[in-house]
mmCIF file of the N, C-alpha and C atoms, coordinates in Angstrom:
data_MODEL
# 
_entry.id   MODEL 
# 
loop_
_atom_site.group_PDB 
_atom_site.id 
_atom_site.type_symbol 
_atom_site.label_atom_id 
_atom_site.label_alt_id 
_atom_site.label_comp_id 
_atom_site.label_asym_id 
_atom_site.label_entity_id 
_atom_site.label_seq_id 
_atom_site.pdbx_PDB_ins_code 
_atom_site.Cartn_x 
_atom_site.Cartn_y 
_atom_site.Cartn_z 
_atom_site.occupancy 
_atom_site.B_iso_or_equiv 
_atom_site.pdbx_formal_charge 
_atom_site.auth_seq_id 
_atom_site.auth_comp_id 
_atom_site.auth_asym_id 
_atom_site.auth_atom_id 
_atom_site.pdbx_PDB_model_num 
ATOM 1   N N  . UNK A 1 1  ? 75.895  92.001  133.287 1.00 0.00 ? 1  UNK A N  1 
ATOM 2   C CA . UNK A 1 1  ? 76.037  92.262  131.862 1.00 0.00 ? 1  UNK A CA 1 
ATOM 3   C C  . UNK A 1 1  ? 76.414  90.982  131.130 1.00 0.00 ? 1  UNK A C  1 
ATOM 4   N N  . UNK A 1 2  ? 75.729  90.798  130.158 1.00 0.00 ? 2  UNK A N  1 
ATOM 5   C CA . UNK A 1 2  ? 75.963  89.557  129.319 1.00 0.00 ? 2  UNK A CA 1 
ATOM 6   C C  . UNK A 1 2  ? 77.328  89.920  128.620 1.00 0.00 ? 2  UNK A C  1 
ATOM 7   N N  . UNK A 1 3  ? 78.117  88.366  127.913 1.00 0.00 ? 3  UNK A N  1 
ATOM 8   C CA . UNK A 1 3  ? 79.198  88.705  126.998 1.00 0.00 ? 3  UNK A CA 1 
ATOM 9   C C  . UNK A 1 3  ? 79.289  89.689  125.565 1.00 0.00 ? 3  UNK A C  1 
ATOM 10  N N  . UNK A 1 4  ? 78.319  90.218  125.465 1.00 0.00 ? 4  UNK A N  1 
ATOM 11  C CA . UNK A 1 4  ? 77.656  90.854  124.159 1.00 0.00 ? 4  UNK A CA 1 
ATOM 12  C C  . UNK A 1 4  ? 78.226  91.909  124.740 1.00 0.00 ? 4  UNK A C  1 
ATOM 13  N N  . UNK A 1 5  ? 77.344  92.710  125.418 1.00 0.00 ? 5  UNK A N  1 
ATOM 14  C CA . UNK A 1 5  ? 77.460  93.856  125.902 1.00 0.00 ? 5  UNK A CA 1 
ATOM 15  C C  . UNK A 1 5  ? 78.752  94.399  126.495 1.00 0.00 ? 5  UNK A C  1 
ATOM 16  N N  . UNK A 1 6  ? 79.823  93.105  127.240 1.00 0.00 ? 6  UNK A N  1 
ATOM 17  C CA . UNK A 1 6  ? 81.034  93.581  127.384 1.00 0.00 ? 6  UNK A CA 1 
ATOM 18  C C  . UNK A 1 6  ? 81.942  93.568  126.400 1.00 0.00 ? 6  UNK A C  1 
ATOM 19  N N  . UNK A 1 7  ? 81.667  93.104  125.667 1.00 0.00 ? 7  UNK A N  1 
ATOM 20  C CA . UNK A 1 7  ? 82.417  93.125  124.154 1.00 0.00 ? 7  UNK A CA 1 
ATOM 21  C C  . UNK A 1 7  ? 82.125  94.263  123.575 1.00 0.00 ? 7  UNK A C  1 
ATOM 22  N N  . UNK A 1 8  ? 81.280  94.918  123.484 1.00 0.00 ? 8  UNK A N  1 
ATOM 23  C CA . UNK A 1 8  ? 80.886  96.095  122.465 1.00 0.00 ? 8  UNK A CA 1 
ATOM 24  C C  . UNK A 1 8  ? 81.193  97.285  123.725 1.00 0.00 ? 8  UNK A C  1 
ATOM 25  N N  . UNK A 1 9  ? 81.236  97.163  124.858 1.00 0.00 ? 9  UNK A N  1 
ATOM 26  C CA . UNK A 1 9  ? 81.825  98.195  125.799 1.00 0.00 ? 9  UNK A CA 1 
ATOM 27  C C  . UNK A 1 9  ? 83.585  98.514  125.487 1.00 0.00 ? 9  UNK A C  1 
ATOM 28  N N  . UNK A 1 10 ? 84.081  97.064  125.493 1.00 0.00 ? 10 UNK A N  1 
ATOM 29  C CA . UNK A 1 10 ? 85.619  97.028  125.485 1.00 0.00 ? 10 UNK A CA 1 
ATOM 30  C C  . UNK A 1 10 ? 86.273  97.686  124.221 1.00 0.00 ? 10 UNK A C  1 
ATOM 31  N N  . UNK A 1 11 ? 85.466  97.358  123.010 1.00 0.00 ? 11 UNK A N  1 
ATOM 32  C CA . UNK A 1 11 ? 85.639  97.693  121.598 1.00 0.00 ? 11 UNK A CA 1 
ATOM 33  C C  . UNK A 1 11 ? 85.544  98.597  121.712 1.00 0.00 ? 11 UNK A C  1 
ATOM 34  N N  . UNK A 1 12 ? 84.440  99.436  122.318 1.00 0.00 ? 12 UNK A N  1 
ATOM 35  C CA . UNK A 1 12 ? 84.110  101.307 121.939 1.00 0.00 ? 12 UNK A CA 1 
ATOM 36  C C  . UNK A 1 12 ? 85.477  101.803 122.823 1.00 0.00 ? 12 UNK A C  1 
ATOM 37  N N  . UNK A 1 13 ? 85.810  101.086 123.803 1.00 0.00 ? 13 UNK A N  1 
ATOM 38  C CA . UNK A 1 13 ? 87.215  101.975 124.377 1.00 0.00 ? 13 UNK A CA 1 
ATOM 39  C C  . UNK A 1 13 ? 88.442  101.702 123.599 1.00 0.00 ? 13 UNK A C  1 
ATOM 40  N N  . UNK A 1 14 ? 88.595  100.574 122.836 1.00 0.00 ? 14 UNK A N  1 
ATOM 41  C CA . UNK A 1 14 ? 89.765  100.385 122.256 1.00 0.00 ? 14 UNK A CA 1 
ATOM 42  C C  . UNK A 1 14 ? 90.058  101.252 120.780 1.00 0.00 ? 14 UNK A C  1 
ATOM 43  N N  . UNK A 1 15 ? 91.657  101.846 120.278 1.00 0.00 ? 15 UNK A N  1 
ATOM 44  C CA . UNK A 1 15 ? 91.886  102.557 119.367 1.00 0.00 ? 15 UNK A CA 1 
ATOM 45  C C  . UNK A 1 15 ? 93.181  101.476 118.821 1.00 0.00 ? 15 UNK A C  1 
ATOM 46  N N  . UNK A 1 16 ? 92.472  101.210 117.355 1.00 0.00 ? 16 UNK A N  1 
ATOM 47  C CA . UNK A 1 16 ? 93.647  100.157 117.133 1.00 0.00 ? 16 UNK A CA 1 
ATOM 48  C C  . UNK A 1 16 ? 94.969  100.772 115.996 1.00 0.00 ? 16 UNK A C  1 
ATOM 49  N N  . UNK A 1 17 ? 95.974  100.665 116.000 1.00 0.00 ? 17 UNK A N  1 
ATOM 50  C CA . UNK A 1 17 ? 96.988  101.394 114.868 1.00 0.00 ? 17 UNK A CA 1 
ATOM 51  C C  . UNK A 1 17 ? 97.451  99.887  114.029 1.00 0.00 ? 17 UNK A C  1 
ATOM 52  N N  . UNK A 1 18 ? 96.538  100.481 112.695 1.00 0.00 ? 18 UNK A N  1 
ATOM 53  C CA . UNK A 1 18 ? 96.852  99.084  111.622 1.00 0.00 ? 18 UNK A CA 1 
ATOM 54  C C  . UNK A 1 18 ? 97.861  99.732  111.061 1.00 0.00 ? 18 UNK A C  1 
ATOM 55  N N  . UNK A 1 19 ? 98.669  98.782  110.024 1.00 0.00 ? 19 UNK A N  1 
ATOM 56  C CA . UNK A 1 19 ? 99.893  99.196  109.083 1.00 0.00 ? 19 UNK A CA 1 
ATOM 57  C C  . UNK A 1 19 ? 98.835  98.118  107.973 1.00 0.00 ? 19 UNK A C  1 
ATOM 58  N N  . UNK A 1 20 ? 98.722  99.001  106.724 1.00 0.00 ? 20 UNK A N  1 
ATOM 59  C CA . UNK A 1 20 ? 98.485  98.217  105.703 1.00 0.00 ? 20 UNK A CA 1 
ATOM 60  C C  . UNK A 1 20 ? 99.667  98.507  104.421 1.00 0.00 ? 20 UNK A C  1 
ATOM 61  N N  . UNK A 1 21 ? 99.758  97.349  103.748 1.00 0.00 ? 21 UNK A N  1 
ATOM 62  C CA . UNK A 1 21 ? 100.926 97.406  102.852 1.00 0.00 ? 21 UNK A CA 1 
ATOM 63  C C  . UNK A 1 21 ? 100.843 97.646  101.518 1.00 0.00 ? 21 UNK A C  1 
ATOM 64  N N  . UNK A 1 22 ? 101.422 98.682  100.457 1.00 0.00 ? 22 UNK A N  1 
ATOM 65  C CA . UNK A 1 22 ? 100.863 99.505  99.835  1.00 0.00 ? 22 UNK A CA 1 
ATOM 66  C C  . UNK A 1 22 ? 99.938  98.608  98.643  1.00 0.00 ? 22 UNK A C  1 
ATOM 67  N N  . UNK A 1 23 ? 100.161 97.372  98.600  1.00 0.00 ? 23 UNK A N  1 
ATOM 68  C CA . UNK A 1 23 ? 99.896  96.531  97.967  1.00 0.00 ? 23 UNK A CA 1 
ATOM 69  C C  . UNK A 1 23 ? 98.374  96.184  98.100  1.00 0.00 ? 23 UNK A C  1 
ATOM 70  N N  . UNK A 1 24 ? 98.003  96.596  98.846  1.00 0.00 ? 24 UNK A N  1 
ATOM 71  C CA . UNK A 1 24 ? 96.296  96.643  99.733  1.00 0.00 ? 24 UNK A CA 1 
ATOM 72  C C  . UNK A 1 24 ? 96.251  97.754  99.507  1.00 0.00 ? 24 UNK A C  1 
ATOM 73  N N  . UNK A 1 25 ? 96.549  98.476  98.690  1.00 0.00 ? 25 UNK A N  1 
ATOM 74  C CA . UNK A 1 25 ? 95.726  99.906  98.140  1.00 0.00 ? 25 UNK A CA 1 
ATOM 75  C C  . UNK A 1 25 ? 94.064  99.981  98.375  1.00 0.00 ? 25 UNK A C  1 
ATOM 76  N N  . UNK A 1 26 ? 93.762  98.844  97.589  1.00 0.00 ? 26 UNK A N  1 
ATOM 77  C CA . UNK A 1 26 ? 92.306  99.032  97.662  1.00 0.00 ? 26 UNK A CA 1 
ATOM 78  C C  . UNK A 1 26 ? 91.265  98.813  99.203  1.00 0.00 ? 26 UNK A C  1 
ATOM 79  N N  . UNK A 1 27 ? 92.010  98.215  100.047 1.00 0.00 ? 27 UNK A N  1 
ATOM 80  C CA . UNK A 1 27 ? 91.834  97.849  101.221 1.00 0.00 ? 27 UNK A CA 1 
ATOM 81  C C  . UNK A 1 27 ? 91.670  99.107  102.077 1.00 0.00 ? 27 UNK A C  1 
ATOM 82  N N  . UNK A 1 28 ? 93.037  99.658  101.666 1.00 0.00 ? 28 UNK A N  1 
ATOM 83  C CA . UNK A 1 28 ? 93.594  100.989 102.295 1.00 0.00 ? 28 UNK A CA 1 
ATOM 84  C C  . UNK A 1 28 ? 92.555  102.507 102.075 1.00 0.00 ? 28 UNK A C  1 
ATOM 85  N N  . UNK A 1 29 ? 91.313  102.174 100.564 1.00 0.00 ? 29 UNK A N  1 
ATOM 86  C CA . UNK A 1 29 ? 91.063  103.298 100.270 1.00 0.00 ? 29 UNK A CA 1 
ATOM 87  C C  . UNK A 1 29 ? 89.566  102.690 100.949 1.00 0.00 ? 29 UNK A C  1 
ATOM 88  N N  . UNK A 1 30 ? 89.332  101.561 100.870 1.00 0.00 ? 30 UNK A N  1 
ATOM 89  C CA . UNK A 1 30 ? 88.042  101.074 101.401 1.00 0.00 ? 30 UNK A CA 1 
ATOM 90  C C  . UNK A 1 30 ? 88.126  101.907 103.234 1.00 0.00 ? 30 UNK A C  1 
ATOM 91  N N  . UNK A 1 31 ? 89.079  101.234 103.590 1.00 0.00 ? 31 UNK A N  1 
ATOM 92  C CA . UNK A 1 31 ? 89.237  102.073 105.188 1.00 0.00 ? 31 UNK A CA 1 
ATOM 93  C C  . UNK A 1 31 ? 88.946  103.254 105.438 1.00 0.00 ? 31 UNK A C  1 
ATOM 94  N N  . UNK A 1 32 ? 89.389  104.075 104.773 1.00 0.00 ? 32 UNK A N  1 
ATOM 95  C CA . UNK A 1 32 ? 89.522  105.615 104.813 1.00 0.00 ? 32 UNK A CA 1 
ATOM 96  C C  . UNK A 1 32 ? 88.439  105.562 104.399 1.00 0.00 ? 32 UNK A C  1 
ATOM 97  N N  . UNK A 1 33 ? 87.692  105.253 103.166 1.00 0.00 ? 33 UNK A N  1 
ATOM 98  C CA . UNK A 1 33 ? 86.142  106.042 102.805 1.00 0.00 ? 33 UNK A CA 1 
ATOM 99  C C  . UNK A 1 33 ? 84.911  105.489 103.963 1.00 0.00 ? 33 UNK A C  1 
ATOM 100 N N  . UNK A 1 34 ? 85.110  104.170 104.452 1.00 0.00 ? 34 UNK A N  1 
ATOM 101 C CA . UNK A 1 34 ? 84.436  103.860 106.234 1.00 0.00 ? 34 UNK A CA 1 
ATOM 102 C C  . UNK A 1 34 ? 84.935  104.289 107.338 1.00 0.00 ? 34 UNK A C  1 
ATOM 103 N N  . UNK A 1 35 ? 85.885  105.262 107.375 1.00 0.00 ? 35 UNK A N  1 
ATOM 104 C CA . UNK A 1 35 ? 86.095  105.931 109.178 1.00 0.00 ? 35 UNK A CA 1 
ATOM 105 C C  . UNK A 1 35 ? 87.062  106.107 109.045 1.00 0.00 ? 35 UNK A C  1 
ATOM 106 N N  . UNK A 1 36 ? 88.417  105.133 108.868 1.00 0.00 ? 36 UNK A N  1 
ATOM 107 C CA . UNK A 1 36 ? 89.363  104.734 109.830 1.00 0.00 ? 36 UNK A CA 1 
ATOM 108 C C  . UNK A 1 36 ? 90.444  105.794 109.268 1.00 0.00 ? 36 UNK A C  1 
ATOM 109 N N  . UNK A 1 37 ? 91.051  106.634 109.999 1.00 0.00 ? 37 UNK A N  1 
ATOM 110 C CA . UNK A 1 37 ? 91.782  107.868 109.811 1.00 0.00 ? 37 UNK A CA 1 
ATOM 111 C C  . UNK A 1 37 ? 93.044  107.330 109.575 1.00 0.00 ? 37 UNK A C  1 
ATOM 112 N N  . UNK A 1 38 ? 93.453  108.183 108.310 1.00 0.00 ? 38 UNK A N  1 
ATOM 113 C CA . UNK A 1 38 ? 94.818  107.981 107.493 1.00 0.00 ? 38 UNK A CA 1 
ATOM 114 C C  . UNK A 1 38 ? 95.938  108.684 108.571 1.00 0.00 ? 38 UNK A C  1 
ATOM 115 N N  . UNK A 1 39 ? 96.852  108.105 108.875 1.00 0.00 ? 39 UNK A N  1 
ATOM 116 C CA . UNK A 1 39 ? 98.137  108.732 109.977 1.00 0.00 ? 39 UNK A CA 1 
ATOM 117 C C  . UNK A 1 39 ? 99.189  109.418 109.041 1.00 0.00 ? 39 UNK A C  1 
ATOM 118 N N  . UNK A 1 40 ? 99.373  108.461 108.192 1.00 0.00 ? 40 UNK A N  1 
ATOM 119 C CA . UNK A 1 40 ? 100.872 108.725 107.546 1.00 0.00 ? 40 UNK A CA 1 
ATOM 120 C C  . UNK A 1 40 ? 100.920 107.685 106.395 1.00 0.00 ? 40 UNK A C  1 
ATOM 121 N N  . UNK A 1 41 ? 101.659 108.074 105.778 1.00 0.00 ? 41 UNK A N  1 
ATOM 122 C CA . UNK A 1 41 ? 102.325 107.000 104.582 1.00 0.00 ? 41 UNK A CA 1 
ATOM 123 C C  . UNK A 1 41 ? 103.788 106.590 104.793 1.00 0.00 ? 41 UNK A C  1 
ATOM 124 N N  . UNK A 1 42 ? 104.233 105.745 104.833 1.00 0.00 ? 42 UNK A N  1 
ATOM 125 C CA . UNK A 1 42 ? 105.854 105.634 105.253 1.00 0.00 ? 42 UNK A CA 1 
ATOM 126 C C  . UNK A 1 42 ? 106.411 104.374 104.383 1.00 0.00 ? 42 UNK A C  1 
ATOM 127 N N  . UNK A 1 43 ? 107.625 104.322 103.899 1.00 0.00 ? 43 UNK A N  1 
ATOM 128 C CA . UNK A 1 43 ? 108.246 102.994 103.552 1.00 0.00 ? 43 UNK A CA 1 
ATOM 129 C C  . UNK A 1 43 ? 106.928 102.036 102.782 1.00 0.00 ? 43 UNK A C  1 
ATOM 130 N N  . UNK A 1 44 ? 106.470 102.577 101.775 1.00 0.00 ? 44 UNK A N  1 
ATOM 131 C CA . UNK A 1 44 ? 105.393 101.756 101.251 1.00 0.00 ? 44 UNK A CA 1 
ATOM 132 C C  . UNK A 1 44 ? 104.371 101.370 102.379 1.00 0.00 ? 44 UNK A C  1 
ATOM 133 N N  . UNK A 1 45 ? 103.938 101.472 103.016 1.00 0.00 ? 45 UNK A N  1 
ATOM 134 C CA . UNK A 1 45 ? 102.749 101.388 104.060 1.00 0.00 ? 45 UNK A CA 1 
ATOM 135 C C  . UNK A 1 45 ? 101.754 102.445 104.697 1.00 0.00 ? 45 UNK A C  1 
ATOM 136 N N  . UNK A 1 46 ? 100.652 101.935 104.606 1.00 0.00 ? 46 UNK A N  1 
ATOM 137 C CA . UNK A 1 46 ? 99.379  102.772 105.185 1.00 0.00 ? 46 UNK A CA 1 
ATOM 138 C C  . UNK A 1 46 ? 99.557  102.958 106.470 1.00 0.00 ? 46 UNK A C  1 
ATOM 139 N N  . UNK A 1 47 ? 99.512  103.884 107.255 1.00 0.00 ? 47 UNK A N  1 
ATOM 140 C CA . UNK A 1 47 ? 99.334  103.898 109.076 1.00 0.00 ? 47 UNK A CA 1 
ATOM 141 C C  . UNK A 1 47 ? 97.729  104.548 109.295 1.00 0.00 ? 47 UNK A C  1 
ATOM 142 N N  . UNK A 1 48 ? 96.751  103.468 109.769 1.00 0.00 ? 48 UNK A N  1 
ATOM 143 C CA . UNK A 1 48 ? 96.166  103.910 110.061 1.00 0.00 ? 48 UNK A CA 1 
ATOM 144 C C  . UNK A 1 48 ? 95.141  103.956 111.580 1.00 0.00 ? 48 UNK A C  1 
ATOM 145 N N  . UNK A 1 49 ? 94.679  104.987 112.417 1.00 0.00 ? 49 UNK A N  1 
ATOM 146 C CA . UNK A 1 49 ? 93.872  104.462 113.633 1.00 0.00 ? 49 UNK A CA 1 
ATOM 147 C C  . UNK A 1 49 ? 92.303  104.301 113.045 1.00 0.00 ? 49 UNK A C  1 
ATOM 148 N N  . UNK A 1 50 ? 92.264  103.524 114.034 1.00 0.00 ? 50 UNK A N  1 
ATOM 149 C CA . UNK A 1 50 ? 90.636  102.635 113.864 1.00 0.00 ? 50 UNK A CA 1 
ATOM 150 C C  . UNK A 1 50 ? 90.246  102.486 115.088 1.00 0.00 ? 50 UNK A C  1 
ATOM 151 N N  . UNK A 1 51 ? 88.677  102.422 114.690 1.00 0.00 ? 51 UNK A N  1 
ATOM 152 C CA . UNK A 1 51 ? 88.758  101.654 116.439 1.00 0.00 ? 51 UNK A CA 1 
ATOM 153 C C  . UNK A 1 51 ? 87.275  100.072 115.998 1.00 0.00 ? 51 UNK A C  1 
ATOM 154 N N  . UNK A 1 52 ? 87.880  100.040 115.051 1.00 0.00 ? 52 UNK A N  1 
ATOM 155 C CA . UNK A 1 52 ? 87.860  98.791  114.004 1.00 0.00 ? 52 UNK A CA 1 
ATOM 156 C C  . UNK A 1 52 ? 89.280  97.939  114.311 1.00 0.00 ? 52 UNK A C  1 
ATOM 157 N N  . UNK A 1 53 ? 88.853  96.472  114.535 1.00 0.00 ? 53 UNK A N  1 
ATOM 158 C CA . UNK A 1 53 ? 90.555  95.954  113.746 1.00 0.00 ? 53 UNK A CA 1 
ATOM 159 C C  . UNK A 1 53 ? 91.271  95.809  112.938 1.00 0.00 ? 53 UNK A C  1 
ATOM 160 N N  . UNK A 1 54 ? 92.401  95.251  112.224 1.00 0.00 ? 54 UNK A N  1 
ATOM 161 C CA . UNK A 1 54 ? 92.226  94.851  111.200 1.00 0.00 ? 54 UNK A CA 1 
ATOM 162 C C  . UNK A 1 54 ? 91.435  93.895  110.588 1.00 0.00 ? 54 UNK A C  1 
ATOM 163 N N  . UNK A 1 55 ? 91.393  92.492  111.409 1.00 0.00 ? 55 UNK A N  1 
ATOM 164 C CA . UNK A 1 55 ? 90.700  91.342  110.783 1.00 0.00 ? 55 UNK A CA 1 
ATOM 165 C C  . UNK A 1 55 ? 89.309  92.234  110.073 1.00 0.00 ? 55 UNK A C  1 
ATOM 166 N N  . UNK A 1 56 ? 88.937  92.620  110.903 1.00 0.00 ? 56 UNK A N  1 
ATOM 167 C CA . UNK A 1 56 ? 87.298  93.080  110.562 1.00 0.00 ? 56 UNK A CA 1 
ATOM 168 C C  . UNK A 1 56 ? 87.128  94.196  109.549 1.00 0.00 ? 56 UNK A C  1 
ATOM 169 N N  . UNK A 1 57 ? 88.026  94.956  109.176 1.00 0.00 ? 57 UNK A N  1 
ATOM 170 C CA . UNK A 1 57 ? 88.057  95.199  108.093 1.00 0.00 ? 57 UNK A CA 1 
ATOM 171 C C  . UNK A 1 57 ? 88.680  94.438  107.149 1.00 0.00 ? 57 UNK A C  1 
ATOM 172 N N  . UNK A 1 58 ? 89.358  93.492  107.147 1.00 0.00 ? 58 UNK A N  1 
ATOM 173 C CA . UNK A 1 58 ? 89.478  92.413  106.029 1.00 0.00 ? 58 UNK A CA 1 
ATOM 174 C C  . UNK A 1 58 ? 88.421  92.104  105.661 1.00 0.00 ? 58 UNK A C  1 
ATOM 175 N N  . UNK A 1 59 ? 87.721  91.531  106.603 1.00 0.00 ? 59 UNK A N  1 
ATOM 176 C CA . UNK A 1 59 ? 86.187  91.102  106.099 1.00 0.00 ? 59 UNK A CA 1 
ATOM 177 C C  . UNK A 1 59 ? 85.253  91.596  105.947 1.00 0.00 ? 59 UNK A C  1 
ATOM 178 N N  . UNK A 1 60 ? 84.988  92.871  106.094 1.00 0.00 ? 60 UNK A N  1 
ATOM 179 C CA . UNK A 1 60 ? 84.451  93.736  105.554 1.00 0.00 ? 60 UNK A CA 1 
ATOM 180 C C  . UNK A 1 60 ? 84.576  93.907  104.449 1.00 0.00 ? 60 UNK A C  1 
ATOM 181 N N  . UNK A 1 61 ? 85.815  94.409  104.172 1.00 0.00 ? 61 UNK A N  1 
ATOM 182 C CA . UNK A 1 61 ? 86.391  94.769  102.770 1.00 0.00 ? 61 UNK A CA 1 
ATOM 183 C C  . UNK A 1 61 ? 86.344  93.270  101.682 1.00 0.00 ? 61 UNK A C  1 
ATOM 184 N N  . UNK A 1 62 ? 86.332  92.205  102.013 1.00 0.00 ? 62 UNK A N  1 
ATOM 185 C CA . UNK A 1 62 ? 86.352  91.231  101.582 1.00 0.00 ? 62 UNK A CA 1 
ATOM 186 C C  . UNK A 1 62 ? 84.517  90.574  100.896 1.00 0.00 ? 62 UNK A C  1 
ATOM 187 N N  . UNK A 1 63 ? 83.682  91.240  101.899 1.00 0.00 ? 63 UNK A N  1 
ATOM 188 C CA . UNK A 1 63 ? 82.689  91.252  101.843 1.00 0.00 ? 63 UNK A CA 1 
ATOM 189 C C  . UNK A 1 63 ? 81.973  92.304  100.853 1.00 0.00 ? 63 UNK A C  1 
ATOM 190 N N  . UNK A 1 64 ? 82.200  93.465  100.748 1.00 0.00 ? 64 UNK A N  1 
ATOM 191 C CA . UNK A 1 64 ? 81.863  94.359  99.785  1.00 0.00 ? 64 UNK A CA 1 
ATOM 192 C C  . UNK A 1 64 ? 81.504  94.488  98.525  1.00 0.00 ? 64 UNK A C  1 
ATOM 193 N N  . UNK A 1 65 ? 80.838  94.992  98.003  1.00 0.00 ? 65 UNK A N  1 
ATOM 194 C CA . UNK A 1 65 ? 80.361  94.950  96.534  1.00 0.00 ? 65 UNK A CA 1 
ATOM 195 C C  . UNK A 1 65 ? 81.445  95.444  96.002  1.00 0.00 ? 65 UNK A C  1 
ATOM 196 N N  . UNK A 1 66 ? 81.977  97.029  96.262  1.00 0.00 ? 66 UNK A N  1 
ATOM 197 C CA . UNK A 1 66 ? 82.971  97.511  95.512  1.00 0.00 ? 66 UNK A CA 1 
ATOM 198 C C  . UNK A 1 66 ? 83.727  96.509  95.296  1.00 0.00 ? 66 UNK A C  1 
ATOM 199 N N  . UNK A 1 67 ? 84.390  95.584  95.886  1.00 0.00 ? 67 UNK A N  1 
ATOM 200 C CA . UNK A 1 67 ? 85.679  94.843  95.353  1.00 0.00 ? 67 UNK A CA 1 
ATOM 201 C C  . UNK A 1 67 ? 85.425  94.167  94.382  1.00 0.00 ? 67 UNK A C  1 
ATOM 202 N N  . UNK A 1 68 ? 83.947  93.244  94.703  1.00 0.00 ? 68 UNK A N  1 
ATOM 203 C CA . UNK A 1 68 ? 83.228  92.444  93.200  1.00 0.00 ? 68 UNK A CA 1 
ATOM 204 C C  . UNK A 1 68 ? 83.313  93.292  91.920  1.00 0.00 ? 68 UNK A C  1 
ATOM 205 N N  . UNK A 1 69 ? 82.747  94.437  91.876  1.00 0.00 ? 69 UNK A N  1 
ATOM 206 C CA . UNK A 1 69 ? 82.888  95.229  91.190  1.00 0.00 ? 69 UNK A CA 1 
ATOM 207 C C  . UNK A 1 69 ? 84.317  95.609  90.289  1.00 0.00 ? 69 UNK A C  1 
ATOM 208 N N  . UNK A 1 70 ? 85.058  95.858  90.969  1.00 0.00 ? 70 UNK A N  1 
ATOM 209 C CA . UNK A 1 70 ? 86.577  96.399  90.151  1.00 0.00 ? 70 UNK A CA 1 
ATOM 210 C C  . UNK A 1 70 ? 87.064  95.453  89.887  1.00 0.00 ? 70 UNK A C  1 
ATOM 211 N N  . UNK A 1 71 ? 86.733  93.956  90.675  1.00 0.00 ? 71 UNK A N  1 
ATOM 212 C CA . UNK A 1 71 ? 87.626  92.744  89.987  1.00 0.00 ? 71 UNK A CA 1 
ATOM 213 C C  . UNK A 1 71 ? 86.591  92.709  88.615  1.00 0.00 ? 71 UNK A C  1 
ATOM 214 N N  . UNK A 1 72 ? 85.480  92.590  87.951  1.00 0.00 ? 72 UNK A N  1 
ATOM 215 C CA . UNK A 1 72 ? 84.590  92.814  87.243  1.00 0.00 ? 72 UNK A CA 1 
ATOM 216 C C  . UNK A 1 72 ? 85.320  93.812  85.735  1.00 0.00 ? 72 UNK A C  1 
ATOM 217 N N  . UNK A 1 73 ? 85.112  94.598  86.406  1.00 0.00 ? 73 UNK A N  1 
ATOM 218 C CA . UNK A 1 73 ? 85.669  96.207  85.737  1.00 0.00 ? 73 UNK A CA 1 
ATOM 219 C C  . UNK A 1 73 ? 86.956  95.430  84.974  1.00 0.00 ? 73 UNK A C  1 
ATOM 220 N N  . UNK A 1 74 ? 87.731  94.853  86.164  1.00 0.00 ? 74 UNK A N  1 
ATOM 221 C CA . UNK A 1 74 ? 89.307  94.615  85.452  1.00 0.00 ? 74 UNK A CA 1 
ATOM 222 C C  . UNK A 1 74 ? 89.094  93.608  84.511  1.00 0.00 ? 74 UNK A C  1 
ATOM 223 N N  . UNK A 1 75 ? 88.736  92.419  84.701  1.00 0.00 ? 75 UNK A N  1 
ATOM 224 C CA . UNK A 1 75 ? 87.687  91.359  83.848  1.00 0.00 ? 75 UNK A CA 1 
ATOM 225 C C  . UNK A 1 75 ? 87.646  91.880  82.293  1.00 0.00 ? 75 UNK A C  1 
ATOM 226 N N  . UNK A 1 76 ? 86.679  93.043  82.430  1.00 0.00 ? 76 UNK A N  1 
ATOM 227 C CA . UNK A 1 76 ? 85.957  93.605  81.518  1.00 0.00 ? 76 UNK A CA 1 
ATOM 228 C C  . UNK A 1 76 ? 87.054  94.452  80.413  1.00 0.00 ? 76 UNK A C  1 
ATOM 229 N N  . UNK A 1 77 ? 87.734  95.097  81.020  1.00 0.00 ? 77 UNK A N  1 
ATOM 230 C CA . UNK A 1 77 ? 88.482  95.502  80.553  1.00 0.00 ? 77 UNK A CA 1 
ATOM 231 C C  . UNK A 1 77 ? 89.870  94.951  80.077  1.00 0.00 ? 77 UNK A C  1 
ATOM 232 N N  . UNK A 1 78 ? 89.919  93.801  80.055  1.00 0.00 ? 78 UNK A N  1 
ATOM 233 C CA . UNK A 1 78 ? 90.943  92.738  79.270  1.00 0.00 ? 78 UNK A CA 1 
ATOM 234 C C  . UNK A 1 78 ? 89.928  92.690  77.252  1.00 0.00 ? 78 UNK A C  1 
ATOM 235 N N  . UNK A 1 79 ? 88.833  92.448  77.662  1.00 0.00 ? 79 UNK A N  1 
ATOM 236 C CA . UNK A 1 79 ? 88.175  92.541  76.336  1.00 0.00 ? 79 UNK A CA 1 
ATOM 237 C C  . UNK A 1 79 ? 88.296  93.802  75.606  1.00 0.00 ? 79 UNK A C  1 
ATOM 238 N N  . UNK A 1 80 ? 88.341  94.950  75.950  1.00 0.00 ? 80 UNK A N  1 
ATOM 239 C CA . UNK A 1 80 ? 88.509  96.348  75.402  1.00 0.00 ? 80 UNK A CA 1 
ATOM 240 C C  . UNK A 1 80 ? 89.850  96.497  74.662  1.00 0.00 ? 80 UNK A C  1 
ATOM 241 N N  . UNK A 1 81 ? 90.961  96.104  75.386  1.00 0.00 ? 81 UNK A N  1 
ATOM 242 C CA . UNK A 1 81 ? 92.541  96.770  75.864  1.00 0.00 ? 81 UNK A CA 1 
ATOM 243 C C  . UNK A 1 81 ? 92.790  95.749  74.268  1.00 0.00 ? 81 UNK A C  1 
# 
């Protein structure tokens, strides 16, 4: 088996428990609407399992249109207010 293939074997067995901080709201709602199951809310923080990491949803989420978008929106809405 090539390194590819044991990487994407090891990943499908692994379940990761992120803490995101409430301050990553938008991070936090990006997660939940792609998979990653909400645990709990505690002390200002998200608990959530994945079998995603975090990094990779950083960059995911970092990568996304939605975020272009609402930074946009917020932008936009300084001219209105």
């Amino acid at each position: 088996m090539d390194q590819l293939m044991w990487y994407s074997l090891f990943k499908a067995l692994m379940t990761f428990e992120i803490v995101i901080p409430k301050k990553d709201l938008h991070l936090s709602a990006y997660m939940k609407a792609h998979g990653a199951v909400l645990k709990n809310y505690k002390n200002g923080n998200f608990y959530f399992e994945s079998d995603v990491p975090e990094l990779e949803w950083r960059v995911k989420h970092a990568g996304s249109d939605a975020l272009r978008v609402d930074q946009e929106l917020l932008a936009l809405k300084r001219f209105v207010v």
